[in-house]
C-alpha positions in Angstrom: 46.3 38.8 44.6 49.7 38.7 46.1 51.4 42.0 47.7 54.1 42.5 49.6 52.0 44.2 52.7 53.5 43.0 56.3 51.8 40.6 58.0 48.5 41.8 59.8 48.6 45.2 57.5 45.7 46.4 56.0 44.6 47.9 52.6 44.2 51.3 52.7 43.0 54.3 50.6 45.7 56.4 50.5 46.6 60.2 48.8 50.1 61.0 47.4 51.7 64.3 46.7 54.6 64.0 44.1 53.6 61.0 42.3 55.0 62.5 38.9 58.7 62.9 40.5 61.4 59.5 40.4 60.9 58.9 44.3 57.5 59.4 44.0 56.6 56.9 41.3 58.8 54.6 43.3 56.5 55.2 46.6 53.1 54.3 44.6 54.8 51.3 43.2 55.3 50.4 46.7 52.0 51.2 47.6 50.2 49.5 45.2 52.1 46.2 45.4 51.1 46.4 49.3 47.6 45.9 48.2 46.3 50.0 48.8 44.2 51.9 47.0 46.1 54.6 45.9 45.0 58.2 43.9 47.8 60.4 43.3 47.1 64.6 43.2 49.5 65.4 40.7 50.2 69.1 39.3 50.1 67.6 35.3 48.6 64.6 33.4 49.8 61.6 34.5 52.0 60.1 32.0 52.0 56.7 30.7 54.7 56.0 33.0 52.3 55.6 36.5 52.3 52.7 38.0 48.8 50.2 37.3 46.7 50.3 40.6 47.5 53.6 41.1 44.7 56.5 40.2 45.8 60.3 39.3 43.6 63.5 39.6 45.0 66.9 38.5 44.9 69.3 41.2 46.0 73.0 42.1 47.5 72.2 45.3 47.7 75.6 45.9 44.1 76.0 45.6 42.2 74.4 48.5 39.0 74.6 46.5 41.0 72.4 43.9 41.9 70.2 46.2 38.6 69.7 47.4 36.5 69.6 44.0 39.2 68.2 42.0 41.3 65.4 44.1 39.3 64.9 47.3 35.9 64.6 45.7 33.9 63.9 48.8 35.2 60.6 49.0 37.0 59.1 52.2 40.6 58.5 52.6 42.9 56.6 55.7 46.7 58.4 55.1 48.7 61.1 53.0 52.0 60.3 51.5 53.9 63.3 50.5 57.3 62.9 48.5 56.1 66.9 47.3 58.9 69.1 47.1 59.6 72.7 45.5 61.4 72.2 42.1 63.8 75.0 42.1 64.5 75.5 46.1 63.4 79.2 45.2 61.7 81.3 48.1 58.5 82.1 46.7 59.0 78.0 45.1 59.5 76.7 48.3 57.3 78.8 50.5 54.5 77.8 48.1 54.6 74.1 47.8 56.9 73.0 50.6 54.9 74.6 52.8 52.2 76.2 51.4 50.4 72.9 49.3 51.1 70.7 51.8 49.3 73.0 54.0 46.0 72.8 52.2 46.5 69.2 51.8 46.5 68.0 55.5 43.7 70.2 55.9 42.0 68.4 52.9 42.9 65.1 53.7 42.2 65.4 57.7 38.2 66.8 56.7 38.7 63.7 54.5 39.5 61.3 57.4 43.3 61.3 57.1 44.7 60.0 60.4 48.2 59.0 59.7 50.6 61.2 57.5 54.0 60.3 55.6 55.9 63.0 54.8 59.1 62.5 53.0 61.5 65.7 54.0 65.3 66.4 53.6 67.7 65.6 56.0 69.6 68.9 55.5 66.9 71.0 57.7 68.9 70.1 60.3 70.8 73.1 59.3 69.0 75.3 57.7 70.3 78.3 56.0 68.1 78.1 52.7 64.6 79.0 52.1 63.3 75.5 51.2 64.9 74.1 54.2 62.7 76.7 56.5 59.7 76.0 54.6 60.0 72.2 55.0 60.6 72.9 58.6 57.4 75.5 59.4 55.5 72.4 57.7 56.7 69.6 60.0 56.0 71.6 62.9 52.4 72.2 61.3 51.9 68.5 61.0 53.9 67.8 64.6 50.6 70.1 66.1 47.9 68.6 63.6 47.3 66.0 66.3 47.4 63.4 63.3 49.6 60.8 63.5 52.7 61.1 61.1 55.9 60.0 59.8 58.5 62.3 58.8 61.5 60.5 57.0 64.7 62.7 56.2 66.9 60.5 53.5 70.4 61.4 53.1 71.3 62.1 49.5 69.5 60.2 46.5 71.1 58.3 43.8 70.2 61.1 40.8 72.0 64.0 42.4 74.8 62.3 42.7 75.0 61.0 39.1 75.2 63.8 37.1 78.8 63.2 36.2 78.5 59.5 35.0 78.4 61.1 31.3 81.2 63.9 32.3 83.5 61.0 32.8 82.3 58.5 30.3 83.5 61.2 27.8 87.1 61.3 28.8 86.2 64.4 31.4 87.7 64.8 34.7 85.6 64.7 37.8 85.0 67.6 39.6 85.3 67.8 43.3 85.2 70.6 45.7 88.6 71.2 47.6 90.4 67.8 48.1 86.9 65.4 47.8 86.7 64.5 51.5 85.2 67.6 52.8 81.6 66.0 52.9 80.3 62.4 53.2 76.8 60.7 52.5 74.7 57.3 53.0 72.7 57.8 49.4 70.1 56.1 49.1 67.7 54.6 45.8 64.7 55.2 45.0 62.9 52.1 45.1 63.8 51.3 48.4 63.2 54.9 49.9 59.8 54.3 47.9 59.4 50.5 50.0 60.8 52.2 53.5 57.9 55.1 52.6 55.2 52.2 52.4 56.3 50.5 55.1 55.9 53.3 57.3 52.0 52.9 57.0 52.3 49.6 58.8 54.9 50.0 61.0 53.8 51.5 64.4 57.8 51.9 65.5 57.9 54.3 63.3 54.7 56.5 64.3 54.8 59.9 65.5 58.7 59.7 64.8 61.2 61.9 62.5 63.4 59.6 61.2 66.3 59.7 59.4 67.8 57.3 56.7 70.1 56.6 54.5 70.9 54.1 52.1 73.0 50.7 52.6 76.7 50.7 53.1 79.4 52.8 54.8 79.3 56.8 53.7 81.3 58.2 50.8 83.2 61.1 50.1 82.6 62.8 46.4 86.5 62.0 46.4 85.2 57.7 46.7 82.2 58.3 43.9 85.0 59.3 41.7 87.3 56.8 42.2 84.8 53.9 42.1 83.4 55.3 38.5 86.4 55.5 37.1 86.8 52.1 37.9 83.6 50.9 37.0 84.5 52.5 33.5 88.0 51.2 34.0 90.5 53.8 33.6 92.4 56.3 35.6 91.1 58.5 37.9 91.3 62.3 36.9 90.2 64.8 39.2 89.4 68.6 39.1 89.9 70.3 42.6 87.2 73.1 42.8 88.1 75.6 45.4 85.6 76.5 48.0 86.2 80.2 47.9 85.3 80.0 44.3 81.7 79.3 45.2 82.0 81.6 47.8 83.0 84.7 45.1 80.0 83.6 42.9 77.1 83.7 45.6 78.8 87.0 46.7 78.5 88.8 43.7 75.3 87.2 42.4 73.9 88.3 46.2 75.3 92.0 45.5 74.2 92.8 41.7 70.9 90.9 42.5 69.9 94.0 45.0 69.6 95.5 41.3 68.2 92.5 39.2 66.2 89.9 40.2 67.2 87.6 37.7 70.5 87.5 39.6 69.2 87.0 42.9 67.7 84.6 42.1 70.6 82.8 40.6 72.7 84.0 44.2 69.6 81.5 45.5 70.3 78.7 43.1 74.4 79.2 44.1 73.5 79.0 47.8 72.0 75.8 47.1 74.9 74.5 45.4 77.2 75.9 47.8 75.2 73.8 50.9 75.3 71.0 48.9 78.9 71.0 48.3 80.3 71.6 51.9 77.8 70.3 54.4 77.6 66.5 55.0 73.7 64.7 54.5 74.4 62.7 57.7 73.1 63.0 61.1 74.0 65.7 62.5 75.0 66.0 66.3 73.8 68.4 68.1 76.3 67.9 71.1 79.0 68.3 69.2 78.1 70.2 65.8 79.7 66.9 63.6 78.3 65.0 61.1 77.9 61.1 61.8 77.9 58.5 59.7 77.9 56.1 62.5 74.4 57.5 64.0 72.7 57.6 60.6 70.5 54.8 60.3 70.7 52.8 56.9 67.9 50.5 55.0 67.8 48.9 51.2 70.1 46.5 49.1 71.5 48.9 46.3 74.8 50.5 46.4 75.6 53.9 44.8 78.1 51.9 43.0 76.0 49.1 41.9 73.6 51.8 41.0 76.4 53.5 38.8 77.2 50.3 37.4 73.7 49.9 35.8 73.8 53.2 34.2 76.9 52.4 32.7 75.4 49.0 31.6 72.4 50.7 30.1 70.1 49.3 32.6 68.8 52.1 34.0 68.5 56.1 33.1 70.4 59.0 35.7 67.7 61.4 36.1 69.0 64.1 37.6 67.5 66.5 40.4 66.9 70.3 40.1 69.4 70.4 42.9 72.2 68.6 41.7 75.4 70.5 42.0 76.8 69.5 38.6 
């Protein structure tokens, strides 16, 4: 059988975490076209969707005994790829699958004979103000001292969250930007080839014991640039709606406050927070010398635009699933 492994590489048997999720399914296509045995702990049935090659077993990741009985079964396995994450970005969400699942699995997968671990992570821990970003950091730590070898790759943002207007606009809407468009800027990045870089990683040994960020191919864009360039693609005018800061500001603020009283609201003051990071903080490298954002340190990878992304969508030739944290 052909595969696209590197030179020299060699098969392996290898558990993912987040199989079910866009990235994920991406990753174990990449997997299994290197030649690797891959088996896939998923939280639900595996839909028709999974890649062939690729085995799942329905777990409790929070359950180590699950783990164990139900995705582990006694058999032996050579690395862990995780592209796992918390749906909602919730605390209690966050603290029990960013860090608390992946937990349990390195210590499943190490008694298993796990010796080099992936881990796909964010790269806006490297400010972290929100609770999934302090989960995702007590984890890499966790892994850092496992004494295992790992990988920890921190994409900028991905294609889906950043499409979520494509329809908004198609339908004669305006696009939506926070204060003038330029106040943040990104390298996104697709999901086939953050699913190839992910595979790669097993092979490459530059890139072992390493936290590396990446982003996509291509100078980085302002939300301002996304707009313009759809408009274009759809070809007609741009039209934007300038969304003040302060506005988000007022929401978290009063969410925060009633939400001392109803937890319903706080966690919606969560879920604002979230949107809020998202709309003023860069996903760029971030220097610590000087507290900027820079595009010029962020390392790139891949062949698809954004744009030529957002061109296929329009085209009908692929589907913009969005993520739980898109802003719009």
């Amino acid at each position: 059988m052909t595969t696209d492994r590197p030179e020299g590489g060699q098969p392996r048997r290898v558990l993912v975490l987040g199989a079910t999720g866009t990235i994920g399914r991406a990753t174990v296509r990449a997997l299994v076209s290197r030649g690797h045995a891959v088996v896939c702990l998923v939280r639900r049935t595996a839909g028709p969707a999974d890649p062939a090659g690729a085995t799942a077993r329905v777990v409790d990741l929070t359950d180590p005994s699950s783990l164990a009985r139900d995705g582990i079964r006694g058999e032996p396995f050579d690395a862990l790829v995780s592209c796992l994450a918390s749906r909602t970005g919730l605390p209690d969400d966050a603290w029990a699958i960013d860090y608390g699942a992946h937990l349990n699995a390195l210590h499943a997968s190490r008694a298993a004979g796990v010796r080099h671990v992936v881990l796909l992570s964010a790269i806006c821990v490297q400010k972290p103000v929100l609770a999934f970003q302090h989960a995702k950091l007590a984890f890499e730590r966790d892994l850092i001292a496992s004494g295992l070898a790992y990988t920890i790759v921190r994409p900028t943002a991905y294609f889906k969250s950043l499409s979520g207007q494509i329809e908004r606009v198609r339908r004669g809407k305006p696009f939506l930007v926070f204060g003038d468009g330029t106040l943040t800027a990104c390298k996104p990045i697709g999901d086939d080839d953050l699913g190839r870089y992910l595979a790669d990683c097993l092979d490459d040994a530059a890139r072992r014991n390493r936290v590396l960020p990446i982003g996509g191919p291509g100078d980085a864009i302002t939300p301002r640039a996304q707009g313009e360039q759809l408009f274009a693609l759809l070809g007609r005018e741009p039209r934007f709606t300038h969304v003040p800061v302060g506005l988000l500001n007022a929401i978290v603020t009063v969410l925060a406050t009633v939400g001392r009283w109803v937890p319903a609201l706080a966690a919606k003051a969560e879920l604002a927070r979230i949107g809020r990071y998202y709309a003023t903080e860069s996903m760029l490298v971030l220097n610590p010398a000087t507290g900027r954002y820079d595009a010029q340190a962020t390392p790139s990878t891949g062949s698809e635009t954004l744009f030529a992304y957002y061109a296929r969508v329009i085209r009908g030739e692929a589907a913009a699933e969005r993520g739980d944290h898109a802003v719009f």
